[in-house]
LUMPAMI-992810 format. One record per residue: residue number from 0; residue in three letters; chain; y, z, x of N, C-alpha, C in turn. Coordinates in steps of 0.2 Angstrom, whole numbers, plus 5000, padded with zeros to 4 digits. Last residue first. Layout:
<pts>
[NUM, 'Ala', 'A', [Y, Z, X], [Y, Z, X], [Y, Z, X]]
...
</pts>
This chain:
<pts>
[225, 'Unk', 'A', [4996, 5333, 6259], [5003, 5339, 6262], [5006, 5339, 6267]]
[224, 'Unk', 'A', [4996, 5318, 6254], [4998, 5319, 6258], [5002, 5326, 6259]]
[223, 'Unk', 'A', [4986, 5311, 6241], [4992, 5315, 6242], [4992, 5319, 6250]]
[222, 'Unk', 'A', [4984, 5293, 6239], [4979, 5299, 6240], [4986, 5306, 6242]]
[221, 'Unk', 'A', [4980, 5280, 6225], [4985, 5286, 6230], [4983, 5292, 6232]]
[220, 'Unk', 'A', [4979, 5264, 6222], [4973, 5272, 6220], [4977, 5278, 6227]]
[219, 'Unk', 'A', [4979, 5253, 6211], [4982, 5257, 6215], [4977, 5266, 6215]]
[218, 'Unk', 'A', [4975, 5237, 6210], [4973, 5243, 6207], [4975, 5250, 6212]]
[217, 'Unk', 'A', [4981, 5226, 6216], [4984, 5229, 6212], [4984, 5234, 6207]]
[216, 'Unk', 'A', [4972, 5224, 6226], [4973, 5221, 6223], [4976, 5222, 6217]]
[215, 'Unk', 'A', [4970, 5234, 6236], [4966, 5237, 6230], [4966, 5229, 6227]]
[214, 'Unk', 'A', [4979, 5232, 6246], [4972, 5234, 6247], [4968, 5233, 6240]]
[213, 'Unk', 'A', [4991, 5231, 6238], [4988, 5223, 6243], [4980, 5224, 6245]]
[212, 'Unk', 'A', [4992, 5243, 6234], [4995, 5237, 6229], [4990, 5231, 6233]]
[211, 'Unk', 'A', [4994, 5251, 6244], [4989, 5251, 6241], [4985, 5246, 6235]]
[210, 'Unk', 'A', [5005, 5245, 6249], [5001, 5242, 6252], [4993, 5246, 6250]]
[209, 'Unk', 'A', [5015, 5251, 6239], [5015, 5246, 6240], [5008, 5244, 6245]]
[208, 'Unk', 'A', [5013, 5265, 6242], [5009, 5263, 6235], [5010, 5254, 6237]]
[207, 'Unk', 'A', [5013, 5267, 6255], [5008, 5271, 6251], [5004, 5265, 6247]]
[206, 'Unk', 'A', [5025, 5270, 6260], [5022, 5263, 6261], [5014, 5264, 6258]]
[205, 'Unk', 'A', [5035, 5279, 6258], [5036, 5274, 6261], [5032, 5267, 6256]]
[204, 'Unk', 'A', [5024, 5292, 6261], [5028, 5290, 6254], [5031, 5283, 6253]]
[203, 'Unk', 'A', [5022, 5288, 6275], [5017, 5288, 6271], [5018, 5286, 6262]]
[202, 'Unk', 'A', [5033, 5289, 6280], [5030, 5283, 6281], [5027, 5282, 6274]]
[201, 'Unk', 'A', [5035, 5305, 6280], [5041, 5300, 6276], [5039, 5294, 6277]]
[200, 'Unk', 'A', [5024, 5309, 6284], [5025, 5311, 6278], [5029, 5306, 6274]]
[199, 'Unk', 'A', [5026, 5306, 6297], [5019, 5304, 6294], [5020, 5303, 6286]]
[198, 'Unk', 'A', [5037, 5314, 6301], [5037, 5305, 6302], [5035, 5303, 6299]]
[197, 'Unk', 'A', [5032, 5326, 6302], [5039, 5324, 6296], [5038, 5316, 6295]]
[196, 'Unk', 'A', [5024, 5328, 6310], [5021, 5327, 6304], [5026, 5325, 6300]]
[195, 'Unk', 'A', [5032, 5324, 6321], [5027, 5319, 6319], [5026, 5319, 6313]]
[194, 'Unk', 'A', [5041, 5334, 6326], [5042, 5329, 6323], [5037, 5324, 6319]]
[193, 'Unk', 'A', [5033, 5345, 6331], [5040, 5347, 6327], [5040, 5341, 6322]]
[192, 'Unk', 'A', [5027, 5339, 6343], [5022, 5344, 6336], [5029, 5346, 6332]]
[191, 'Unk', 'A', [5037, 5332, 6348], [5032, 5328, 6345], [5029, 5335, 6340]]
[190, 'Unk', 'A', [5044, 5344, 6354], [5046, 5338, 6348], [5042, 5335, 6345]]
[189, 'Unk', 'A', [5035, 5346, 6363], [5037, 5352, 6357], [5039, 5348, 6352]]
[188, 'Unk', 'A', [5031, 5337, 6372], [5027, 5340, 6367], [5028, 5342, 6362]]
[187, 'Unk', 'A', [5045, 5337, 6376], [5044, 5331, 6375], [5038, 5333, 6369]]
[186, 'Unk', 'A', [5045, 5346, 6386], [5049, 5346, 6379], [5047, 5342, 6375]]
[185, 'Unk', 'A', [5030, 5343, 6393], [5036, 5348, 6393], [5040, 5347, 6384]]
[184, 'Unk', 'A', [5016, 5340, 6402], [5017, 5345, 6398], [5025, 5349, 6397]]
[183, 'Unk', 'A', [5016, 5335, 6415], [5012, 5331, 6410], [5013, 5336, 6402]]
[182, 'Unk', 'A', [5015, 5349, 6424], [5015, 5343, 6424], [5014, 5340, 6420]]
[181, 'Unk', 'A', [5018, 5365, 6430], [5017, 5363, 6427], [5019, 5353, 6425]]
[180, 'Unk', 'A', [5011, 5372, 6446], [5017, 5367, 6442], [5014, 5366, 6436]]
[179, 'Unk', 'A', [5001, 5379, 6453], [5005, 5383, 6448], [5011, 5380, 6445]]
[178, 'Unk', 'A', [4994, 5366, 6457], [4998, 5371, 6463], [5004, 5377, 6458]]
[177, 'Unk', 'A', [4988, 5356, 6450], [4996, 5354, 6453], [5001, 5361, 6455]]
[176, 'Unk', 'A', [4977, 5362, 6444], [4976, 5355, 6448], [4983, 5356, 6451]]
[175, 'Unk', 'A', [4982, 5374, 6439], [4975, 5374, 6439], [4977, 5368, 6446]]
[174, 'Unk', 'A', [4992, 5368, 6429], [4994, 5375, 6434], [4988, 5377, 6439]]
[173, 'Unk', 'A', [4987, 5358, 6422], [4992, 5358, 6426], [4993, 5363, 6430]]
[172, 'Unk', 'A', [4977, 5367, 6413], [4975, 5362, 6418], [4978, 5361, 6423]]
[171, 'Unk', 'A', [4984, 5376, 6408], [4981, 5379, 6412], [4977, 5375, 6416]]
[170, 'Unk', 'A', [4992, 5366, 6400], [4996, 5370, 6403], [4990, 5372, 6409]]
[169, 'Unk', 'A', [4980, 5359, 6392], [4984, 5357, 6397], [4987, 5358, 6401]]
[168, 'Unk', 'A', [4977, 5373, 6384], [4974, 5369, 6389], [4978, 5364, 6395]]
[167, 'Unk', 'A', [4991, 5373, 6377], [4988, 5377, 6382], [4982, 5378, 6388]]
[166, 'Unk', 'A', [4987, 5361, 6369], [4994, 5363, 6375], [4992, 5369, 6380]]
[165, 'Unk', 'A', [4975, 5364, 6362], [4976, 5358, 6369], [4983, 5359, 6371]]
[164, 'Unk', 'A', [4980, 5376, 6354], [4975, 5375, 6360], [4974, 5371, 6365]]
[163, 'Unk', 'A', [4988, 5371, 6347], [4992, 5375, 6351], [4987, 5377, 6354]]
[162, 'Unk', 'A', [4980, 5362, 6339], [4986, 5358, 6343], [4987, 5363, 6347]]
[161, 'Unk', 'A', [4972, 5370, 6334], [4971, 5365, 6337], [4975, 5363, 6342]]
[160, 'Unk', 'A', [4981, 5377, 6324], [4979, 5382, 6331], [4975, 5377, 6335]]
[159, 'Unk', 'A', [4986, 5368, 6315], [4990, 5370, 6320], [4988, 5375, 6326]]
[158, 'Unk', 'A', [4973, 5366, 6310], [4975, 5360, 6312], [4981, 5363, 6319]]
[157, 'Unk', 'A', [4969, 5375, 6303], [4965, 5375, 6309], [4970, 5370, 6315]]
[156, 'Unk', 'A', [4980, 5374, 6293], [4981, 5380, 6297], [4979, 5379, 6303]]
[155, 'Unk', 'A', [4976, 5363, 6286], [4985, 5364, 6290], [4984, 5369, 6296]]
[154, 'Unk', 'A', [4963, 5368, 6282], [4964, 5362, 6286], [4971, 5362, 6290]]
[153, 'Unk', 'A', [4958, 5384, 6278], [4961, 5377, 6278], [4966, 5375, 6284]]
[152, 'Unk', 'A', [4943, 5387, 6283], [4948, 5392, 6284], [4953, 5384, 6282]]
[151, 'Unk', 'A', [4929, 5391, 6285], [4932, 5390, 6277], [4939, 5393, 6277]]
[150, 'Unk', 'A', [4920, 5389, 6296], [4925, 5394, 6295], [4927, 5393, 6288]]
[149, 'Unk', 'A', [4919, 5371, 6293], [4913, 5376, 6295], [4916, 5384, 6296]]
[148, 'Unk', 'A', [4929, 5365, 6289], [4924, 5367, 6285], [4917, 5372, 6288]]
[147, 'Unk', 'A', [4936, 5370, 6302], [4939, 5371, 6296], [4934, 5371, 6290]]
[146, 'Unk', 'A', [4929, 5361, 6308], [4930, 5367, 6310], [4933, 5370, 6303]]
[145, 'Unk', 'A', [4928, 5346, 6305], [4924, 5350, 6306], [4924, 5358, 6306]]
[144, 'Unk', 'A', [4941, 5344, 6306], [4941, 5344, 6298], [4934, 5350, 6299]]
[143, 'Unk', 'A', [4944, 5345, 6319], [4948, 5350, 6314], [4946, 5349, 6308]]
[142, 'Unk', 'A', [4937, 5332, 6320], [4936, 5338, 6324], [4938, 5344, 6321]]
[141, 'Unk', 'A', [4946, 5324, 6314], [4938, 5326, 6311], [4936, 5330, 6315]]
[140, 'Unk', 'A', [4957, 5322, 6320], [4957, 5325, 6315], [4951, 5328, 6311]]
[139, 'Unk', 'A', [4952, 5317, 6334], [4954, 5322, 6332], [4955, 5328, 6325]]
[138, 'Unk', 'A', [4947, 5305, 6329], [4940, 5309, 6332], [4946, 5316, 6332]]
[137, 'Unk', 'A', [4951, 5297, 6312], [4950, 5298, 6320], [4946, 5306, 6323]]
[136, 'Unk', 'A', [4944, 5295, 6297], [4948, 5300, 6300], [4947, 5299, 6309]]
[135, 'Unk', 'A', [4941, 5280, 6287], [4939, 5286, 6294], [4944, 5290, 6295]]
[134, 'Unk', 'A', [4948, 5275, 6276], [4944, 5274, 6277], [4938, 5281, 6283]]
[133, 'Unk', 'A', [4961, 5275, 6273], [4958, 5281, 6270], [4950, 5278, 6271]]
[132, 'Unk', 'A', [4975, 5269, 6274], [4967, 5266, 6275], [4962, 5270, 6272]]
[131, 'Unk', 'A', [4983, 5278, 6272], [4983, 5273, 6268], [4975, 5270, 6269]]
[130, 'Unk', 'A', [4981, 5284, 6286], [4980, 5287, 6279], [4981, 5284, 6274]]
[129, 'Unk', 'A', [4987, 5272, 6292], [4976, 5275, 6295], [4978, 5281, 6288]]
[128, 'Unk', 'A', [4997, 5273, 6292], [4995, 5266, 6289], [4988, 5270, 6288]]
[127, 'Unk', 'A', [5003, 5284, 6297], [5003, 5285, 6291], [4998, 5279, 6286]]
[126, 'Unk', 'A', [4999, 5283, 6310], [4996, 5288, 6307], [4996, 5286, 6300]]
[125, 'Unk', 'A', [5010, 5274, 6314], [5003, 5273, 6313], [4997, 5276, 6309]]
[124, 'Unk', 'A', [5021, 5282, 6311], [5021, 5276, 6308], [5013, 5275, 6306]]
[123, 'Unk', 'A', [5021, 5289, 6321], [5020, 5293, 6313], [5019, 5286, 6310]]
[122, 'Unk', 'A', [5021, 5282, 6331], [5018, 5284, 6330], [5016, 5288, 6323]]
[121, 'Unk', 'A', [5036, 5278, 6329], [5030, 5274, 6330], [5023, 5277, 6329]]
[120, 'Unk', 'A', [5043, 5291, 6330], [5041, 5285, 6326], [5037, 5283, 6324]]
[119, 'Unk', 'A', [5037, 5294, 6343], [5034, 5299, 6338], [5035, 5293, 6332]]
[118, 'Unk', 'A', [5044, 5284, 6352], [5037, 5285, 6352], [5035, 5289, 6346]]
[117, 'Unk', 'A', [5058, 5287, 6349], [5053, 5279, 6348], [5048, 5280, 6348]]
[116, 'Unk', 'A', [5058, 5302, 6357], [5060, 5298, 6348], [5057, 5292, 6344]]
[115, 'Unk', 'A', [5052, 5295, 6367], [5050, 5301, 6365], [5052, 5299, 6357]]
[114, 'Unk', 'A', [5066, 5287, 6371], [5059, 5287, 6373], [5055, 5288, 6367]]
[113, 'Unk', 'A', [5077, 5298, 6371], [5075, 5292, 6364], [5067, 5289, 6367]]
[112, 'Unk', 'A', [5075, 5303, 6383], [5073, 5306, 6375], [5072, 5300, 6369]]
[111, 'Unk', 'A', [5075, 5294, 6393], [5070, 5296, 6391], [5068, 5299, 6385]]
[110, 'Unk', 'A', [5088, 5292, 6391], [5085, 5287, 6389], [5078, 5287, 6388]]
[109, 'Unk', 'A', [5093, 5305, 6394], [5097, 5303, 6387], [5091, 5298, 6385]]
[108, 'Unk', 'A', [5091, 5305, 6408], [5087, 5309, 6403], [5089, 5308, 6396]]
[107, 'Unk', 'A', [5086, 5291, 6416], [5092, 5294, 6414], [5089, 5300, 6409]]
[106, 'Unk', 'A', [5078, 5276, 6419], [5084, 5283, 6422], [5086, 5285, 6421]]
[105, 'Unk', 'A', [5068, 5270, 6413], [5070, 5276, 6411], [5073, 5279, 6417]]
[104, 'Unk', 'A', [5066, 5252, 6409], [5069, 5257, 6413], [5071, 5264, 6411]]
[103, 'Unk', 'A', [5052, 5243, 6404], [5057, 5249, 6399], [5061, 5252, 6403]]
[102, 'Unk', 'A', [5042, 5239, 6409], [5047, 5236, 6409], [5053, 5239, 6406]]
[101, 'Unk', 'A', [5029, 5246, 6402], [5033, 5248, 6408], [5039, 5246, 6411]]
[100, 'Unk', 'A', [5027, 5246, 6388], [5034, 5248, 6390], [5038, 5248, 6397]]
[99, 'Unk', 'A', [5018, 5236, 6391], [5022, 5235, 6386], [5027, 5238, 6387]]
[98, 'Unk', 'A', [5009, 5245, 6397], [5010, 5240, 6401], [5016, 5236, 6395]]
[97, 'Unk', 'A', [5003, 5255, 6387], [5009, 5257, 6393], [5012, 5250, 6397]]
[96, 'Unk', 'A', [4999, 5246, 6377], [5004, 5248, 6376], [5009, 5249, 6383]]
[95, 'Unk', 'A', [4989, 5245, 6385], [4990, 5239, 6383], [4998, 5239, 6380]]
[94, 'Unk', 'A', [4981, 5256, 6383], [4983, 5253, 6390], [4988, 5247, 6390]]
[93, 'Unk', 'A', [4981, 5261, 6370], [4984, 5264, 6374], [4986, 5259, 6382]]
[92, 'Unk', 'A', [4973, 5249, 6368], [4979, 5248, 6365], [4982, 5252, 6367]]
[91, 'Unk', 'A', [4960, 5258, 6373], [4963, 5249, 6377], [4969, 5248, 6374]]
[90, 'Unk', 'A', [4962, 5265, 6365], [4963, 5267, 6373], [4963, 5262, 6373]]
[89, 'Unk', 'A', [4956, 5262, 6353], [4964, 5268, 6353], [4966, 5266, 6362]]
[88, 'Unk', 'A', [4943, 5259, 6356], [4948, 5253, 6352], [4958, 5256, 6354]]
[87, 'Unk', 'A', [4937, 5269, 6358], [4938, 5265, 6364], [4944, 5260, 6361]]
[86, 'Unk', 'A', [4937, 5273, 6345], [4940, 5277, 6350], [4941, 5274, 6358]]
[85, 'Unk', 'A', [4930, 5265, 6340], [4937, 5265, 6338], [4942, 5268, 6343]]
[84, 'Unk', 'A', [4917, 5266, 6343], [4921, 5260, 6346], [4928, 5258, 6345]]
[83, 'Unk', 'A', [4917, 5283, 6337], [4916, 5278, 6344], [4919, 5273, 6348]]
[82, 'Unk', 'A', [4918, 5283, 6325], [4925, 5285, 6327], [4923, 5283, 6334]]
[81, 'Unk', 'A', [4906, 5277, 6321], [4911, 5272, 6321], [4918, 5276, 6324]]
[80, 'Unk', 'A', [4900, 5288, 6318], [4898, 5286, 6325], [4904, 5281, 6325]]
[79, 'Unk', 'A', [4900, 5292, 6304], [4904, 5295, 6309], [4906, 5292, 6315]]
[78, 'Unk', 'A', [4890, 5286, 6298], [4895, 5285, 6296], [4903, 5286, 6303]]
[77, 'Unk', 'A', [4881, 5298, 6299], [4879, 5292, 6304], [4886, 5288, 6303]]
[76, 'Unk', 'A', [4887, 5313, 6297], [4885, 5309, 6295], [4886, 5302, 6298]]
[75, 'Unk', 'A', [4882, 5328, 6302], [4887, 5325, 6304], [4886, 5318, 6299]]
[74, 'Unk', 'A', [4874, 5338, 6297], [4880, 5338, 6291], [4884, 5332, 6295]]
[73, 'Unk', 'A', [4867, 5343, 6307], [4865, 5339, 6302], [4869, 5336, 6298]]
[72, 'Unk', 'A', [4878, 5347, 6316], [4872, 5345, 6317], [4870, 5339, 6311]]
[71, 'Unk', 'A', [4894, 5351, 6316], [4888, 5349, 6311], [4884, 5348, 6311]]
[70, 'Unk', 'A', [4896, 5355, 6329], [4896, 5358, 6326], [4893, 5357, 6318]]
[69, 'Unk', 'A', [4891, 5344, 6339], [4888, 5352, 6338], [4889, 5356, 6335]]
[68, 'Unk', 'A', [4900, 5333, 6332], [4890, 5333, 6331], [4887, 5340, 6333]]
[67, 'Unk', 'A', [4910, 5340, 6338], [4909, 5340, 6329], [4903, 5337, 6327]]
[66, 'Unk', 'A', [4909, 5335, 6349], [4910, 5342, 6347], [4910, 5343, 6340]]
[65, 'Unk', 'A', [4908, 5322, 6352], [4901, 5328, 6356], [4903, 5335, 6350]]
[64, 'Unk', 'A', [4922, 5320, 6348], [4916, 5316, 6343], [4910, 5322, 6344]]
[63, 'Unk', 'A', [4930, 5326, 6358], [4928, 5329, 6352], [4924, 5325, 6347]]
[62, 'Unk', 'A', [4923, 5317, 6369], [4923, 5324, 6371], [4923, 5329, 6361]]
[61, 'Unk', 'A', [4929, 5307, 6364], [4922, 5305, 6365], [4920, 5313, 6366]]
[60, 'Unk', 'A', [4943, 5308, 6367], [4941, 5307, 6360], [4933, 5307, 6360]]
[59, 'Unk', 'A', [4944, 5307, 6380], [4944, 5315, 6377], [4942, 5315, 6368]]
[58, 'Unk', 'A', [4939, 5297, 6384], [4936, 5301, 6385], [4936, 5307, 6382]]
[57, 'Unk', 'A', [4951, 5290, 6378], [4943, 5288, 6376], [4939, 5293, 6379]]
[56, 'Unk', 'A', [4960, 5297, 6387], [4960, 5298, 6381], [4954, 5297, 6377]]
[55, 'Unk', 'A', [4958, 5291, 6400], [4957, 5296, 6399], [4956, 5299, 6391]]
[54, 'Unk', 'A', [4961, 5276, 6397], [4953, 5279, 6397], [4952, 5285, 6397]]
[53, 'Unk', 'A', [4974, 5280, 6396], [4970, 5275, 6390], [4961, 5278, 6392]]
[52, 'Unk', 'A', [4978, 5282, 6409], [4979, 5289, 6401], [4975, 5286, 6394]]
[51, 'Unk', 'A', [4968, 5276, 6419], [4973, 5277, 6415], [4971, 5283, 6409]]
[50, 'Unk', 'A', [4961, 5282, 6436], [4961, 5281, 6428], [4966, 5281, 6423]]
[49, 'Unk', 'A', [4968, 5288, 6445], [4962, 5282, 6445], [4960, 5279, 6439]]
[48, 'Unk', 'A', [4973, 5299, 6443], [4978, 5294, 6442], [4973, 5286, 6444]]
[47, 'Unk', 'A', [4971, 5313, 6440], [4967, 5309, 6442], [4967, 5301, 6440]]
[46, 'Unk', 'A', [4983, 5320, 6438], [4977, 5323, 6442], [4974, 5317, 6445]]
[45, 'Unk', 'A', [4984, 5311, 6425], [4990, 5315, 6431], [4987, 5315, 6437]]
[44, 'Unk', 'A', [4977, 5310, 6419], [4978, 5307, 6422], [4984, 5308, 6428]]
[43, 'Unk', 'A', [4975, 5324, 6415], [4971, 5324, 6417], [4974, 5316, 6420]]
[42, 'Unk', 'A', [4987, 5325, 6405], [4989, 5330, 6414], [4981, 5327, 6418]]
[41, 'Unk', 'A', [4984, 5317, 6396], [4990, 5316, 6399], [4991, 5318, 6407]]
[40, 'Unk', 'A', [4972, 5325, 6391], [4970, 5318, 6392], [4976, 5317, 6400]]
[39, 'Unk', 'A', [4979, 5333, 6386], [4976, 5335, 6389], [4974, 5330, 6394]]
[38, 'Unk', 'A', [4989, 5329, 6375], [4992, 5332, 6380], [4987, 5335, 6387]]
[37, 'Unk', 'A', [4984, 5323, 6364], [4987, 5318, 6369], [4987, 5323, 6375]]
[36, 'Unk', 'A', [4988, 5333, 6354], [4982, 5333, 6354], [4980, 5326, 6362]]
[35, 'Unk', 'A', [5001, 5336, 6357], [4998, 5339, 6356], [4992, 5336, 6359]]
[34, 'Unk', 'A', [5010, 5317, 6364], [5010, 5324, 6357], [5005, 5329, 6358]]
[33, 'Unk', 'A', [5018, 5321, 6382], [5016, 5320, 6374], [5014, 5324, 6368]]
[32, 'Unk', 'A', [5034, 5323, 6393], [5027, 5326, 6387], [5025, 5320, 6382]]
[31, 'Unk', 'A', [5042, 5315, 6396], [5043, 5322, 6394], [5039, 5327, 6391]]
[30, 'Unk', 'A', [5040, 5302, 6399], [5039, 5309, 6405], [5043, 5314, 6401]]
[29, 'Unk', 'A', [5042, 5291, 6394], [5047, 5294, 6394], [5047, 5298, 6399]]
[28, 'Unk', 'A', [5031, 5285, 6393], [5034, 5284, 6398], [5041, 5285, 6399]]
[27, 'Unk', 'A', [5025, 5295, 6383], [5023, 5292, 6393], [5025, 5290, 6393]]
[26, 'Unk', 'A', [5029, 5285, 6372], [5032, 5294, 6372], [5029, 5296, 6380]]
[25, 'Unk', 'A', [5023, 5274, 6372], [5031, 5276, 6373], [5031, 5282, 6374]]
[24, 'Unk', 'A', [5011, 5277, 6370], [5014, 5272, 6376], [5022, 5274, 6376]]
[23, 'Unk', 'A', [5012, 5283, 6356], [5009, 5286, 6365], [5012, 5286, 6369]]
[22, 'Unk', 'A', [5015, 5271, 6350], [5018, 5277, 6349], [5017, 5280, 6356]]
[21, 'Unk', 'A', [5002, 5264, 6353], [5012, 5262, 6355], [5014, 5266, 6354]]
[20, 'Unk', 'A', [4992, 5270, 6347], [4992, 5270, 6354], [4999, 5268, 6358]]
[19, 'Unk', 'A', [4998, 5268, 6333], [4998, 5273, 6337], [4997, 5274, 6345]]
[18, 'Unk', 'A', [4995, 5254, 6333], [5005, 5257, 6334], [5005, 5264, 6335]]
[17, 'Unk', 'A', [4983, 5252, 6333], [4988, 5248, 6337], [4995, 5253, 6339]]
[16, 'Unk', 'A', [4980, 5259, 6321], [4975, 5262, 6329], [4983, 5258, 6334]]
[15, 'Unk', 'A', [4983, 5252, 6312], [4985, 5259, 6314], [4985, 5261, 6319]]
[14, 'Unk', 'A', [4976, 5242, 6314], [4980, 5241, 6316], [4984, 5247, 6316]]
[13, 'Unk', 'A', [4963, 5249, 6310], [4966, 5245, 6318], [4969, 5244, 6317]]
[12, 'Unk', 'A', [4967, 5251, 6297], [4963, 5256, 6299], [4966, 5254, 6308]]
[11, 'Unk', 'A', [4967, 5236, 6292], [4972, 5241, 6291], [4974, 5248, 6297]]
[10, 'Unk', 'A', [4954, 5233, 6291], [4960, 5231, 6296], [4966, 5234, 6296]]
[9, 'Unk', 'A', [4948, 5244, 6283], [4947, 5243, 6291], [4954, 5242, 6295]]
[8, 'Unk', 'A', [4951, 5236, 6271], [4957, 5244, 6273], [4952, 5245, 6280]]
[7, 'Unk', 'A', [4948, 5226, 6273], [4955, 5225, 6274], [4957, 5233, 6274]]
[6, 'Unk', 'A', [4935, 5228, 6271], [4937, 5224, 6277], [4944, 5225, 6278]]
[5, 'Unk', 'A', [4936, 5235, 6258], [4933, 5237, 6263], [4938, 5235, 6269]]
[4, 'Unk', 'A', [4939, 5224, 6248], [4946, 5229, 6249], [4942, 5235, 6254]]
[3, 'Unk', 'A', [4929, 5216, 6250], [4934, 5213, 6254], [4939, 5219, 6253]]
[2, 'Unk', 'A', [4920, 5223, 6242], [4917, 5223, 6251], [4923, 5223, 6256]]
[1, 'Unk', 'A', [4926, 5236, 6234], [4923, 5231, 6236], [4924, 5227, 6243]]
[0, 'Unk', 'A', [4921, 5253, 6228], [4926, 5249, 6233], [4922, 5242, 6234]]
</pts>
């Protein structure tokens, strides 16, 4: 790979980062929930509303980087440390996103769905650019690559007992901090783990080979998405 088809699947890689923290942004400020692996960070802002959902997430992504250096010890590779500044990179565009939608009137539950709708979108959209980039994985899906390689149990599977982990944390956050209610955690979730990977899937086929075409320089190199 060369230095400049490098630099560009990076920028690639951020701007992914962009439309998924707007994914987020939208799907909060529906108030129906967010996605899964979003949903813990979501009730801790709740709780702890001194802090936005943008640095609560930087923190939660910083939470699973801690966690797949204990889980690989050695196996982690220095290479990895960049889901860091990236991870702060995810949360200031998360902040920057909320403040983009706040303007957005949600009275209504018809207008909060679509919310939610525009936000997985959006979202799957992001996801699908940062697979195109193929450069890093973010700090959650490296967390479940780690698990998964260290069990020898495949990826899809670890992936969705991940996901139904942080809801459940959530849930026991929110019943924990807000008096047996549950908060930050509703239908809204369910959609999103329903919806995204379909999103990801249909972007990804989408916009693959054409913007592999502008990375490469029209040496096309495709990566298969199950």
């Amino acid at each position: 790979m060369t230095k400049t088809e490098t630099a560009k699947r990076y920028l690639l890689f951020i701007i992914s980062l962009f439309f998924a923290a707007l994914g987020v942004a939208f799907t909060k400020h529906g108030e129906l929930g967010v996605s899964p692996i979003s949903s813990v960070a979501n009730v801790m802002s709740c709780k702890f509303s001194s802090l936005s959902l943008g640095t609560w997430l930087i923190i939660w992504n910083c939470i699973l980087i801690a966690g797949q250096i204990a889980i690989l010890r050695r196996k982690f590779q220095p290479m990895q440390f960049l889901q860091i500044p990236l991870s702060f990179l995810f949360g200031w565009f998360t902040v920057f996103g909320m403040w983009t939608v706040s303007f957005i009137p949600v009275n209504s539950y018809p207008v909060r769905l679509v919310m939610v709708l525009l936000g997985i979108i959006i979202l799957g959209f992001g996801i699908a650019l940062s697979v195109t980039a193929n450069v890093i994985m973010n700090s959650g899906e490296a967390f479940v690559k780690a698990i998964s390689d260290g069990i020898h149990k495949e990826f899809g599977n670890v992936k969705i007992a991940f996901d139904v982990t942080c809801v459940i944390l959530a849930l026991a956050l929110s019943l924990a901090f807000f008096h047996f209610s549950i908060v930050g955690t509703r239908e809204g979730t369910i959609i999103s783990a329903l919806l995204t990977g379909i999103t990801v899937k249909f972007f990804t086929r989408k916009l693959e080979c054409p913007l592999s075409q502008i990375l490469t320089g029209g040496h096309i190199r495709i990566s298969k998405v199950s």
